[in-house]
C-alpha positions in Angstrom: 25.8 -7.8 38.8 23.0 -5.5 39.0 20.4 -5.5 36.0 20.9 -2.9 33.4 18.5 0.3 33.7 16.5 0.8 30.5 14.0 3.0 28.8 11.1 2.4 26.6 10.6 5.2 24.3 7.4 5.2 22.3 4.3 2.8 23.6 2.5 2.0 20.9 1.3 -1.4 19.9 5.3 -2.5 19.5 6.5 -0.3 22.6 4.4 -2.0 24.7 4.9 -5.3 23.7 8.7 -4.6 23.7 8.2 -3.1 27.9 6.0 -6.0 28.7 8.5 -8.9 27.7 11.7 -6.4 28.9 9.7 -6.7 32.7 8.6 -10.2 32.4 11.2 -12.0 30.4 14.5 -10.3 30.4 16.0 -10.9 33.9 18.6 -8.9 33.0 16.7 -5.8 32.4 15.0 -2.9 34.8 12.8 -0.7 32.7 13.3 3.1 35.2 11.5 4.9 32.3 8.4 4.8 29.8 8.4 8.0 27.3 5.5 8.6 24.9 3.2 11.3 23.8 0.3 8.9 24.8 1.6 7.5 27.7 -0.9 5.7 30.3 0.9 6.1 33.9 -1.5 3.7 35.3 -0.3 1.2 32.9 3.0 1.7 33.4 2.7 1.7 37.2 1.1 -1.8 36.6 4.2 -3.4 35.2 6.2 -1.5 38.1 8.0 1.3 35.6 8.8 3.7 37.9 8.5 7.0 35.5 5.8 7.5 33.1 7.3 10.8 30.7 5.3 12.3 27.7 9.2 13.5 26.2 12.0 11.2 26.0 14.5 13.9 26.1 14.0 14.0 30.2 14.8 10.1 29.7 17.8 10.3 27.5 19.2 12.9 30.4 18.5 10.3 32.9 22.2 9.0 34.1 21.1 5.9 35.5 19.4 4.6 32.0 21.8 2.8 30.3 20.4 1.7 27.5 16.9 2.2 25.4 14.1 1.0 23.0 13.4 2.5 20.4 9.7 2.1 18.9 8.4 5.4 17.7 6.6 6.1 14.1 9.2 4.6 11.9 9.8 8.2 10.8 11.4 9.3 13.6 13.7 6.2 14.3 16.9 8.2 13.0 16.6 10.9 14.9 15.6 9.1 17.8 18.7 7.2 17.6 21.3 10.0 16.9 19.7 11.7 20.4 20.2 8.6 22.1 23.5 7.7 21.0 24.7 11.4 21.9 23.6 11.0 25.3 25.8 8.0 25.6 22.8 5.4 25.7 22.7 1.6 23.6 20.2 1.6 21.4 17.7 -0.8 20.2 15.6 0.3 17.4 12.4 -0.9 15.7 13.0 -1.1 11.6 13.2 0.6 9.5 16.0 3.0 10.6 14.9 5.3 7.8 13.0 4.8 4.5 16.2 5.8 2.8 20.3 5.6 3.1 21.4 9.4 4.0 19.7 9.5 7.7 20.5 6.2 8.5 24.4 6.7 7.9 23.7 9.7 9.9 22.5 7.7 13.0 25.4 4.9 12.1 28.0 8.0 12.3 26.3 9.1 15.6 26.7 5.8 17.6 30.0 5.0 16.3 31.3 8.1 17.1 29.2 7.7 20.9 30.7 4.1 21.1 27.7 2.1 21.8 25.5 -0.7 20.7 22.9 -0.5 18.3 20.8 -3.2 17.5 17.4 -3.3 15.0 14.6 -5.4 15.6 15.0 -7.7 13.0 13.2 -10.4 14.8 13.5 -13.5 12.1 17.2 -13.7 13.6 16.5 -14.8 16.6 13.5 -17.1 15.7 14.2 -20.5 16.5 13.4 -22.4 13.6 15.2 -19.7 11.2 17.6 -19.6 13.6 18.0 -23.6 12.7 17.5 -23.3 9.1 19.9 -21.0 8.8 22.8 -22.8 10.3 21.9 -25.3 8.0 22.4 -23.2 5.4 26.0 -22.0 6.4 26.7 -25.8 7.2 26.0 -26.8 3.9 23.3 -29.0 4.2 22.2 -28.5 0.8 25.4 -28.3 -1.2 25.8 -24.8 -2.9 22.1 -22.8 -2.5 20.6 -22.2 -5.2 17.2 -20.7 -4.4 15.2 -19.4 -0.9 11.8 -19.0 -1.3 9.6 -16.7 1.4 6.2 -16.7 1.9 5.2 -13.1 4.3 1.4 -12.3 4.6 -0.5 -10.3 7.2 -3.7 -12.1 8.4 -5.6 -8.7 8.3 -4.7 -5.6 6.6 -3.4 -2.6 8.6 -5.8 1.0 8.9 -4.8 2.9 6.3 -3.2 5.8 9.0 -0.8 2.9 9.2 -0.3 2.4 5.6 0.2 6.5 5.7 3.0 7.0 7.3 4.7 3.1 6.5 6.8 3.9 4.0 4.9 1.8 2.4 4.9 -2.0 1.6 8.4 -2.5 0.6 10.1 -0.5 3.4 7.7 -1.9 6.5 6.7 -4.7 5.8 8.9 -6.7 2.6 11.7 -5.0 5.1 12.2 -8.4 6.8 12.0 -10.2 3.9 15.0 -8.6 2.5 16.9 -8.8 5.8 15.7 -12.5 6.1 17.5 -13.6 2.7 20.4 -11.9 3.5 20.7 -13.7 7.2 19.7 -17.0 5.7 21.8 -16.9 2.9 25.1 -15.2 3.9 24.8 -13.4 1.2 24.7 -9.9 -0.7 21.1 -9.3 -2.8 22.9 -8.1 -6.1 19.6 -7.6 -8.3 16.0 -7.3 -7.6 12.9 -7.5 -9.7 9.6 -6.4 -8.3 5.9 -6.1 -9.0 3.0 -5.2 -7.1 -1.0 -4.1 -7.0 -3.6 -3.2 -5.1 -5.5 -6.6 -4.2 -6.8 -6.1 -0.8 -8.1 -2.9 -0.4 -8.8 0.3 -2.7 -7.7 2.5 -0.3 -4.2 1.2 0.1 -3.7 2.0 -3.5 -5.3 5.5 -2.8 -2.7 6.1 -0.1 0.2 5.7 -3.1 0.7 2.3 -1.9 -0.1 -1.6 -2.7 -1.1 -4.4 -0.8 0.1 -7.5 -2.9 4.1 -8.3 -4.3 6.1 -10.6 -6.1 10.0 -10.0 -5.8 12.4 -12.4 -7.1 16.1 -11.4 -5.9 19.3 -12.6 -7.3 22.2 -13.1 -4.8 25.8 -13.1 -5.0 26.4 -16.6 -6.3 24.0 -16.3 -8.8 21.4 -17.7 -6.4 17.6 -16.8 -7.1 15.2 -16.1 -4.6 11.3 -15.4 -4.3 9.8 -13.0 -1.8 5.6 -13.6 -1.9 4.0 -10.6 -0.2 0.3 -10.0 0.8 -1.5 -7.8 3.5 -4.2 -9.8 4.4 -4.6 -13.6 3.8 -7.9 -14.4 5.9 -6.8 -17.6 7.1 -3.7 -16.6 9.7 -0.4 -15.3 9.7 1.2 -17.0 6.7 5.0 -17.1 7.3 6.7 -20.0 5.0 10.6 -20.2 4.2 12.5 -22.6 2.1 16.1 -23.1 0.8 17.1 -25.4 -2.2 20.0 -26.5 -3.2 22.5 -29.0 -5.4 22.2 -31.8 -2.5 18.7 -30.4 -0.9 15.9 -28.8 0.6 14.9 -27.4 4.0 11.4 -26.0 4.7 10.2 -23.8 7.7 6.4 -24.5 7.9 3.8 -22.1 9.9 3.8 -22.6 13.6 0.2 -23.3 14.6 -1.8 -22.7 17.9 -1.2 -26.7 18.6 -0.4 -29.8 16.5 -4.1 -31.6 16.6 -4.6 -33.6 13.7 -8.4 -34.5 13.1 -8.7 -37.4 10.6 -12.5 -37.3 10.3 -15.1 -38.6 7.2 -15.4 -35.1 6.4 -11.7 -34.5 6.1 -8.6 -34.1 7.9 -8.4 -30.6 9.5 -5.6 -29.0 11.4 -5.1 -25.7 13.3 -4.5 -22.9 10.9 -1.6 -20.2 11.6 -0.9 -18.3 14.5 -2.9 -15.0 13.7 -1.0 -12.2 15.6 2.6 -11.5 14.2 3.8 -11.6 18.3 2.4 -15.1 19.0 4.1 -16.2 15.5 7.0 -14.6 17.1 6.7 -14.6 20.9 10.0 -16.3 21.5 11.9 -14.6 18.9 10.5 -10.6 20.1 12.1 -12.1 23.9 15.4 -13.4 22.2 16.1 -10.1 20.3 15.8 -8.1 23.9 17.6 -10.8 25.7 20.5 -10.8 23.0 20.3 -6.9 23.3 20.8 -6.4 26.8 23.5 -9.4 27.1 25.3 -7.5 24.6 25.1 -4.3 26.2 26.5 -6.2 29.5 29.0 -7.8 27.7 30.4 -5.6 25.3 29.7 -8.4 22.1 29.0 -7.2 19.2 25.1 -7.2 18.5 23.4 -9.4 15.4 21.5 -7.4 13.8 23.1 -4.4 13.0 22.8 -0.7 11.6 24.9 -2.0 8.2 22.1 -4.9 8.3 19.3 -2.1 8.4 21.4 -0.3 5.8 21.3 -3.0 3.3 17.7 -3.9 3.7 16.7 -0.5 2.6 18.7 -0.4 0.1 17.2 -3.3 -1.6 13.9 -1.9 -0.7 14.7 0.9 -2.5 15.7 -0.6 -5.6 12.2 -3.0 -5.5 10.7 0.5 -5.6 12.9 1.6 -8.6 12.0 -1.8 -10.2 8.1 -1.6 -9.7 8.0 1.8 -11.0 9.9 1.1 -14.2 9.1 -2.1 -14.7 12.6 -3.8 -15.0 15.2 -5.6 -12.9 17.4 -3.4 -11.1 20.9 -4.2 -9.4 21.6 -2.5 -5.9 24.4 -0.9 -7.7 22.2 1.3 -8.9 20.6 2.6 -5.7 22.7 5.1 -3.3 25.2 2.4 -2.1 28.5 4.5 -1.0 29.3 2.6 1.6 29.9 -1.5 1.7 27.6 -3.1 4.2 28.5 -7.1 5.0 26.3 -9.7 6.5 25.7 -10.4 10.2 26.5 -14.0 10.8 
């Protein structure tokens, strides 16, 4: 069976990472076509992409691509995905979909009424020590949960161009958090209570947004969970989950350059955390495309879905609601017209 014929559009920092593992570590995969406003050909050429475009609409009227990634500004991620899913292309898309409800239904609408796949790059999913936990979790290693606990902090702070045109704080970045406690818990987040500042840098809280969170979530069961956010923590990228319950724990630690313990008079030193967010996550950023094209080939349905996307903005949006007034706020409260039900 021949590889499936994909196309990258967008080639930023994430649409280049994306193109580089799809050619070196997704058999399964031909990347034809590379669109972006910025586009280097000589790159692209490089990695043996064929095409090098500046507008994705010449790529999306390609026949022969099947399928595309999606990694543009996050504000164009709806719209990018409507125009693909009209053309008859599967979709992967970078999150957020949208930073609110109304155009991500919109691009749901669009590829169910196309027929084709769309999966989000909710990477966590496919991480192999989540991946673990989580099964854990469904198996009931630790009797009825009762808490998760996640620890999500950048080792350096983003430009504030970035922060700009994020979203902000809880729709790029907490994002994954929210999706994470879902995935690891099997369950709805029914009520969530956040607070935030600017910590790290002035001119975060100059752009409207803030660099520092606590969110404590309440689940379906009753459950309680803790969401610990920060944009720069100077020692590494700090990525810590934990799930309690009646008959248990279970801990994910940071995954460190090696395991070198140094037991010395002076102390006992180890490596600290991996720094960039794609070595933390090398294995899982290959999983997700792997998982992606399989289903494309297979006609499974995908594991991180548009309804999962759905959800996690949702919750986002009522941690905004919550920081802002200063009270717990349940997701019945947000714009929730449609149900949305957790990816196993």
């Amino acid at each position: 069976m021949k590889p499936t014929t994909v196309g990258v559009i967008g080639a930023g920092r994430i649409g280049r990472m994306h193109l580089q593992n799809l050619v070196h570590s997704v058999p399964d995969a031909f990347v034809k076509t590379v669109a972006s406003r910025s586009i280097d050909s000589s790159w692209a050429e490089e990695l043996g992409v064929p095409l090098a475009l500046r507008d994705y609409e010449a790529l999306l009227g390609d026949p022969e691509i099947e399928a595309v990634v999606v990694a543009l500004s996050s504000d164009l991620h709806a719209q990018a995905i409507c125009r693909a899913a009209r053309a008859g292309k599967h979709i992967f898309c970078e999150k957020p979909v949208a930073f609110s409800p109304g155009p991500i239904r919109e691009a749901l609408a669009a590829v169910r009424d196309a027929g084709v796949q769309l999966q989000v790059g909710f990477n966590r999913r496919f991480d192999p020590s989540l991946l673990k936990l989580q099964q854990a979790v469904r198996d009931g290693a630790v009797g009825e949960l009762q808490g998760l606990r996640i620890i999500n902090r950048d080792p350096q702070a983003p430009d504030i161009e970035f922060v700009q045109r994020s979203g902000g704080l809880f729709f790029d970045f907490t994002i994954h958090d929210f999706d994470t406690v879902r995935f690891l818990s099997g369950m709805e987040i029914s009520e969530v209570h956040a607070i935030g500042t600017t910590l790290v840098d002035p001119e975060i809280g100059t752009a409207g947004d803030i660099d520092t969170a606590v969110i404590a979530v309440r689940l379906a069961n009753g459950a309680l969970g803790s969401i610990d956010n920060s944009r720069e923590s100077g020692y590494g990228y700090d990525q810590r989950f934990e799930a309690f319950g009646a008959q248990g724990n279970l801990a994910v630690d940071n995954v460190r350059p090696t395991t070198l313990s140094s037991s010395l008079e002076s102390g006992v030193f180890v490596d600290g955390p991996a720094s960039p967010f794609v070595e933390r996550y090398r294995e899982a950023f290959i999983a997700e495309l792997r998982a992606f094209v399989g289903c494309v080939r297979s006609g499974e349905p995908v594991a991180a879905t548009g309804e999962d996307a759905l959800a996690a903005i949702q919750a986002a949006q009522a941690a905004t609601l919550s920081r802002r007034e200063n009270r717990p706020v349940e997701l019945a409260e947000v714009d929730q017209q449609v149900s949305v039900g957790v990816s196993s």
